[in-house]
C-alpha angles and dihedrals in degrees: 000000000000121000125182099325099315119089117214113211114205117191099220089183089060101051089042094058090033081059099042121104087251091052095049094039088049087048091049090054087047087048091048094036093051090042095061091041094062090030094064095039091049081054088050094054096039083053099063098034092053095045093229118185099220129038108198123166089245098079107104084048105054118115099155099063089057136130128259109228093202093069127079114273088242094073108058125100124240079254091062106046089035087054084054103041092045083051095051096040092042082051097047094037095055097046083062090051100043081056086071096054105029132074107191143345098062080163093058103043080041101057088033091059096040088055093054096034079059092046096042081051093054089049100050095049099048089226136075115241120268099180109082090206092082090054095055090040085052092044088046091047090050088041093060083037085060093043103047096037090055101036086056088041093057089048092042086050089043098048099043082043085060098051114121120224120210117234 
């Protein structure tokens, strides 16, 4: 398609796979895969600044070991705040990274890997949450993960929109 003097070249092959049930299924592994990834070094990283006596792999599951946002700030452990600030920055991270791999549809990968981040957490420990605290941090995770995904798809579109072919 030519506009102005500048031809704009679309790879058809590439949206049609990325759209197939095997694309979208492949996207939603990468988005899984890349989650946990950040979600683990994020715990890593939490672990040490907070100073926390035990490291086990259910960190970044725990929800019963969350705060409880009707109480004063004062009174929360370093588990606790560490547990809040390793979900938002996993949330926000991985966003970023998901901007690398996806094309379009941040809302959609988003809300798919928080429903399975709340079901894995349910899994893991063996119990389902109680404390309503770890639902609106989760909404409000996914809720940055939306915003910023989208905000960095729309650049990324924009910016390979604006590429100039040569011909």
């Amino acid at each position: 398609m030519l506009i102005g003097q500048h031809n704009i070249v679309t790879d058809t092959t590439e949206n049609e796979s990325e759209y197939s049930i095997k694309g979208i299924l492949f996207n939603i592994l990468k988005c899984v895969l890349a989650f946990y990834a950040t979600a683990f070094i994020v715990t890593s990283v939490c672990f040490g600044a907070f100073e926390l006596d035990t490291f086990d792999g259910s960190m970044p599951f725990a929800f019963n070991t969350w705060l409880e946002l009707d109480t004063c700030c004062t009174s929360y452990t370093n588990q606790q705040l560490a547990n809040l600030v390793t979900l938002e920055v996993t949330y926000l991270v991985s966003s970023i990274i998901y901007i690398l791999f996806l094309t379009r549809r941040m809302w959609d990968y988003a809300i798919t890997v928080t429903v399975l981040h709340a079901a894995l957490s349910c899994a893991v420990m063996v119990d389902y949450p109680t404390n309503w605290s770890w639902g609106v941090c989760l909404g409000l995770g996914m809720l940055v993960m939306i915003l910023v995904g989208e905000m960095g798809l729309f650049c990324k579109r924009r910016k390979q929109a604006n590429k100039v072919t040569p011909g």
